[in-house]
Structure formats: structure tokens, C-alpha cells
C-alpha positions in Angstrom: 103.8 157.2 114.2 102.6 155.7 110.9 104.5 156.5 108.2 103.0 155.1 104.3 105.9 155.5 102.7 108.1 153.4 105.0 105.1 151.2 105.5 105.5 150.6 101.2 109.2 150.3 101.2 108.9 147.9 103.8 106.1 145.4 101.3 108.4 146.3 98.6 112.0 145.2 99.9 110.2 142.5 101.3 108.5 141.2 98.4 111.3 141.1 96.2 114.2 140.0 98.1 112.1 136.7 99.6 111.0 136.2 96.1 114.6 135.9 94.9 115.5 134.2 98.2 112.6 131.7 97.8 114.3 131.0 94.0 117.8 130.6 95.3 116.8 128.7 98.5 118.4 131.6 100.4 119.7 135.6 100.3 116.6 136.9 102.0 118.7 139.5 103.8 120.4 140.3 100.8 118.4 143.6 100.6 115.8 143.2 103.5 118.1 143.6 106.7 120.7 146.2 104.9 117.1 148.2 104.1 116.2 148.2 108.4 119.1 149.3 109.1 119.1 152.0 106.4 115.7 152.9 107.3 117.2 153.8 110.9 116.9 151.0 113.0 120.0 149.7 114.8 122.2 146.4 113.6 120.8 144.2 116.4 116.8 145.4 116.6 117.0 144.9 112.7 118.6 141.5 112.7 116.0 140.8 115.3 112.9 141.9 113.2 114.3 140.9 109.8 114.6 137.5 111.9 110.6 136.9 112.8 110.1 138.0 109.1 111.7 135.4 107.2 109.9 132.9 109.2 107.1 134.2 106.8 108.7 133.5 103.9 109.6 129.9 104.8 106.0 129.4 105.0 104.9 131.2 101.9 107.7 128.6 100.1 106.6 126.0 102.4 102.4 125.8 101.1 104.0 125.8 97.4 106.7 123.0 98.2 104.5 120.9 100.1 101.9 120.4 97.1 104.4 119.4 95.0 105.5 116.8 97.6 109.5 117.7 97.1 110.5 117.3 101.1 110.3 114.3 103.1 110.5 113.6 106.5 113.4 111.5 107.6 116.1 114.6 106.2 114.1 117.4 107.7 114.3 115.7 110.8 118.1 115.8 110.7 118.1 119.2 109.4 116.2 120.4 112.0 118.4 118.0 114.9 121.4 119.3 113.7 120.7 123.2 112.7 118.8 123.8 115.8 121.5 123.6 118.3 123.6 125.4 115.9 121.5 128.6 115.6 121.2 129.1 119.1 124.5 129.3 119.4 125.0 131.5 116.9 121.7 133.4 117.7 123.8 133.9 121.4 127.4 134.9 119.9 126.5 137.5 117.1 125.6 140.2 119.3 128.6 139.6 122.1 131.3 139.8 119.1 132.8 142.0 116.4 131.1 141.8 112.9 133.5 142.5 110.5 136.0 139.9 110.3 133.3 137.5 110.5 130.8 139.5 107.5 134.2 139.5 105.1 135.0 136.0 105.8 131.4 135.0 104.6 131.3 137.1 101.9 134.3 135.8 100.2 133.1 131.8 100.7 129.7 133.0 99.6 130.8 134.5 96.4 132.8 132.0 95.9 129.8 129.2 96.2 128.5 131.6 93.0 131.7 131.6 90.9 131.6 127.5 91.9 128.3 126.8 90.5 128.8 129.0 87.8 132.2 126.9 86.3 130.0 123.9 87.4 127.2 123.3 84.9 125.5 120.2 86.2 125.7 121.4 90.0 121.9 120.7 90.8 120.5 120.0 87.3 119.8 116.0 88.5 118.8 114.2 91.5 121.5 111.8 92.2 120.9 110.4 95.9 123.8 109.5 97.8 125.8 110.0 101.3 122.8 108.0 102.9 124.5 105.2 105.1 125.6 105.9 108.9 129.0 107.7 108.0 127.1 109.9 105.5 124.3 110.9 108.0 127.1 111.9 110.5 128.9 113.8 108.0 125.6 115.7 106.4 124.6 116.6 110.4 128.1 117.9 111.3 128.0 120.4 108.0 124.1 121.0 109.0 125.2 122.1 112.5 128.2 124.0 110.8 125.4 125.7 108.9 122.9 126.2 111.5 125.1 128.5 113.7 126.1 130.5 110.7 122.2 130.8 110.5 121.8 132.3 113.8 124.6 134.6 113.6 125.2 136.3 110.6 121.4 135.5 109.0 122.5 137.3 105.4 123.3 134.5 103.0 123.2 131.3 105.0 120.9 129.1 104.0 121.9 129.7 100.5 125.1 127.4 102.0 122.6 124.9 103.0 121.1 124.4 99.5 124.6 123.9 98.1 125.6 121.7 101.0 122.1 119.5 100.0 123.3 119.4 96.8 126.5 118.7 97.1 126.8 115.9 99.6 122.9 114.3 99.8 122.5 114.6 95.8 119.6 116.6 95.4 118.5 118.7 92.7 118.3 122.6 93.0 114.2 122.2 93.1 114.6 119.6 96.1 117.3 121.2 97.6 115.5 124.6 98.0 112.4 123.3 98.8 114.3 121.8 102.3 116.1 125.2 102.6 112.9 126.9 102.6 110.5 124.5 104.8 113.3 123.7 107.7 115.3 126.9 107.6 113.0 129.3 106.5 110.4 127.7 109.5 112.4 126.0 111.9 115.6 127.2 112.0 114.4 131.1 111.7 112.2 130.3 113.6 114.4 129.4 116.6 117.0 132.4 116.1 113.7 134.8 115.8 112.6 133.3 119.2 116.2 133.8 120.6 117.1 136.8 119.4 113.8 138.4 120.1 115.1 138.0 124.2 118.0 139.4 124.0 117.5 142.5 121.5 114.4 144.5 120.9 112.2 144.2 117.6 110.8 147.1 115.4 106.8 145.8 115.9 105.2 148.1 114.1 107.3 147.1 110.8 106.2 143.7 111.0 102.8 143.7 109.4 104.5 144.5 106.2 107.5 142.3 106.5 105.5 139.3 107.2 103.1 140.1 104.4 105.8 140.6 101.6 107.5 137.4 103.1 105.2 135.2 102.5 103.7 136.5 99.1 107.4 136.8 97.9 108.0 133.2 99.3 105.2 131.5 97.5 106.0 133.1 94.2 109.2 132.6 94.2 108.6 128.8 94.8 106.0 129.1 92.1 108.5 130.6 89.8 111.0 127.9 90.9 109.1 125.1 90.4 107.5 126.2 86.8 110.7 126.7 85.0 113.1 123.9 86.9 116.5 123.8 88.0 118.5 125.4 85.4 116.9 128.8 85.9 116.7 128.2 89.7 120.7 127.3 89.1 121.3 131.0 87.1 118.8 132.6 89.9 121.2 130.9 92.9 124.8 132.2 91.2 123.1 135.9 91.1 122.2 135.9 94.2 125.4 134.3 96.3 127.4 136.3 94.3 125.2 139.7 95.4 125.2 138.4 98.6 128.9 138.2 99.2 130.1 141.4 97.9 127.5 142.8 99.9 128.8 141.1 103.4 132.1 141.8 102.1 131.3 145.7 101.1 129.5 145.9 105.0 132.4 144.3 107.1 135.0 146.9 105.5 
């Protein structure tokens, strides 16, 4: 039955939480999937649904990023050669094992990558390319694949790892380094554990509409917000959200 009030806390959770994800280049789940399952639906239809929806909000990021030309191809392509594999692997273990352990563990290196940036000023403020022989390609696809099957797995909080990881080994700046997090993860790799978990759990259908709607209008303004005021904000916006995002996985697997 159609409910309008669930219908609007639905736009509204949505909305906000892939606008701030969008910033951060990550953290979409943050309040989106705790809200599902709060709202009544089970752990694994809600992961499943939450899932599809952030697909949406890659693409809302993704028509924002891509006028501004800040991706190119030959690092998406080993984002997505990497990741993939990665996320249907995770995508296949999350619902055969225990959560908890896994959920704390994550949370404490995820608020950690906060208090990290924090204490590091320059983290992101300058694109500095680097890592970009054979050796470095091998090592950015390993972590990339590390990455990926967190992705499919645990979904809260992951790609936000991936924007760090950009920056950290590749050199990129907070702007470029979201705008890959966003286009390849937020498509591709969301994209591929919304495809797999969608077999093997059911999805809340009828909640979509909205999800997908607030995804992609909170993806595109969060890119526009990104973009307009640069990489120290989108720095500041990045340390709020890891650290909300860990003590929230933290808080959920105890």
C-alpha cells in the first residue's frame, strides 16, 4: 500500500545522504541503508535496494563530473578491472557470514581515514601525479580489488576508502579523486553488486522510485557543491563523513 509519508522520508534520506556522499566521494549508506532497515525492511532486502539506488547517484555525480572533464579513461579502466571482480565476491560473501566483527573492523579503519586527513592538511589539496609505471599500476589494482570486495560486502563507507586510496597512491586531488569514486563506483561497481545481490536477496520495489530520484538530485548537487568551492571544503566535507561513518558501523556491529 502507498504510504506518503514513507514515500517522503524515503526522497528525503535520500537526498541528503548522496548529497554528502557525492561531496566526500562516498558515505551514501551512512544514513540511507540504516533508514531501510529502520523503516522495517530486513538487513539483506535493504542492502539489496539501497544497492540499485546508489547506482543513481553515481550518475547524478557522473553528468556533473563529466562536464568538467575531471576522469579519464585509462584509470577508470583499471578501477573498473580490478573492483569488479572484487565486488562480486563480496556481493556473494556478505549475506553467507556474520556481520559484526566485520562492521567494527571497518568502522574503526574508517574513522580512522577521518582523524588521518584531519592531522593531514595537504591530504588532497594538490594534484601531484605519481605511482604510474608497471609496479605502480599493479600496486593501485591490488588495493582497487582490496576495495572492490569491501564494496560489495559491507556497501556503508567504502568507496570513501577508494577516494583516499586515489589520493594517496595515484596523487590526485580531492575534486579528481571523487569524481572517479563517483563515475566507476557509484556506476560500475554499484552497479555490479546491485545486479548480484538483486539474485540472491529480494528488493523493496515499490521504494525505489524515490531512492532513485533523491540519488541522483543529491548526486548532482553534491558534485555541484563539490566542484564550486574546491578541495579544501570537499577535504572538511570527507573527515565529517568517515568519521560519521565509522562510529556508525562501529555502533551497528556491537
Amino acid at each position: 500500500m502507498f504510504d506518503l509519508a514513507e514515500q517522503i522520508i524515503l526522497l528525503v534520506v535520500a537526498l541528503i545522504s548522496n548529497a554528502l556522499s557525492s561531496m566526500a566521494g562516498g558515505g551514501a549508506g551512512l544514513l540511507q541503508l540504516p533508514a531501510l532497515i529502520f523503516l522495517g525492511l530486513p538487513f539483506s532486502t535493504a542492502l539489496a535496494t539501497h544497492k540499485i539506488a546508489t547506482v543513481a547517484l553515481g550518475l547524478g555525480a557522473t553528468i556533473k563530473h563529466a562536464r568538467e572533464g575531471h576522469a579519464r579513461l585509462p584509470l577508470a579502466v583499471v578501477m573498473l578491472a580490478a573492483g569488479a571482480p572484487g565486488v562480486v565476491l563480496g556481493a556473494n560473501t556478505i549475506l553467507a557470514i556474520p556481520e559484526s566483527v566485520a562492521k567494527v573492523s571497518l568502522g574503526i579503519l574508517t574513522t580512522g581515514l577521518g582523524i588521518y586527513s584531519f592531522f593531514k592538511k595537504k591530504l588532497g589539496q594538490h594534484y601531484l601525479p605519481k605511482h604510474r609505471d608497471a609496479f605502480g599500476w599493479i600496486i593501485g589494482a591490488i588495493g582497487l580489488f582490496f576495495f572492490g570486495f569491501f564494496n560489495g560486502s559491507l556497501s556503508s563507507g567504502t568507496g570513501l576508502f577508494v577516494t583516499v586510496w586515489l589520493i594517496t597512491w595515484f596523487g590526485y586531488d580531492f575534486k579528481r579523486a571523487t569524481a572517479y569514486t563517483m563515475i566507476v563506483v557509484g556506476i560500475f561497481w554499484n552497479g555490479i553488486g546491485a545486479f548480484t545481490l538483486g539474485l540472491l536477496a529480494p528488493v523493496a520495489w515499490g521504494w525505489l522510485p524515490m531512492l532513485i530520484v533523491g540519488s541522483l538530485l543529491g548526486g548532482y548537487a553534491g558534485a555541484h557543491i563539490a566542484i564550486t568551492y574546491g578541495n579544501p571544503m570537499i577535504k572538511r566535507v570527507f573527515e565529517l563523513i568517515t568519521i560519521l561513518v565509522g562510529i556508525t558501523l562501529i555502533a551497528k556491529g556491537l
